[in-house]
N, C-alpha and C positions, 0 to 999 in steps of 0.2 A: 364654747360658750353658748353658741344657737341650739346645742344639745338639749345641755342645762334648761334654758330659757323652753326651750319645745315641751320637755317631760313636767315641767310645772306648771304650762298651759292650757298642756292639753285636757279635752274634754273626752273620757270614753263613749265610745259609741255602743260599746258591749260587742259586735260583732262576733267576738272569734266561741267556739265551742268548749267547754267544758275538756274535751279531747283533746283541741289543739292548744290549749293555752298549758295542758298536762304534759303533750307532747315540746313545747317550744321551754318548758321549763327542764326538762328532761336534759332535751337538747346543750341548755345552756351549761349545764350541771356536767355532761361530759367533755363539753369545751375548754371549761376551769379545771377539770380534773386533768386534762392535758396538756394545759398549759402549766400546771403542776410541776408538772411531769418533764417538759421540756425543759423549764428553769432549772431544774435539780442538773438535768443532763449538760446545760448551758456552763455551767458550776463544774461539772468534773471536767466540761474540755478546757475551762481556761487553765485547772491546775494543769491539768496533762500538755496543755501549750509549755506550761513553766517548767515540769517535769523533763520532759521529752522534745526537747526541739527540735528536732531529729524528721520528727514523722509532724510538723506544723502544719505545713499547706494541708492533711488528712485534717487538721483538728479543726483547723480554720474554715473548709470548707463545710461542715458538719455544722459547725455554732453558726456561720450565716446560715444554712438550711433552717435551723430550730429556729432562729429568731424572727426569721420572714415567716415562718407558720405560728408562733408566739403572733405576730404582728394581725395576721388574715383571722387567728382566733380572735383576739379580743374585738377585731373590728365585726366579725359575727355576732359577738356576744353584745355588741351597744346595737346591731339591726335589729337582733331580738328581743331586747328587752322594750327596743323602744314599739315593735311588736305587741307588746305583751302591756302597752299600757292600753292598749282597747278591750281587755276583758273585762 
């Protein structure tokens, strides 16, 4: 909520560079694209959990890995944007 409330209050200062506001959007753009990417992969281990119980604790251990760096992604992508409202 204090997010929300901060990104509609705030006033830009203009600060950041033509560069770095190309650079932090860039940025952001590879972070959804792998987080993309890790849902998809998120998605084939639970079938393979239901497939294959066999080899679980492998699949298990795999899908917490993706979802802690799902997790540290999107939390980069809200420092950045909220980054990216001073340009």
């Amino acid at each position: 909520m204090f997010k929300e409330f901060f990104k509609k209050a705030f006033r830009s200062r203009k600060t950041l560079s033509d560069e770095k506001v190309e650079e932090l959007e860039e940025a952001i753009e590879r972070l959804t694209e792998d987080t993309k990417l890790r849902e998809a992969q998120i998605i084939k281990f639970v079938k393979l959990l239901q497939q294959d119980p066999i080899n679980k604790d492998k699949y298990t251990k795999r899908l917490i890995i993706h979802q802690r760096i799902i997790r540290d992604n999107k939390q980069k992508i809200e420092e950045l944007e909220i980054k990216l409202l001073d340009k």
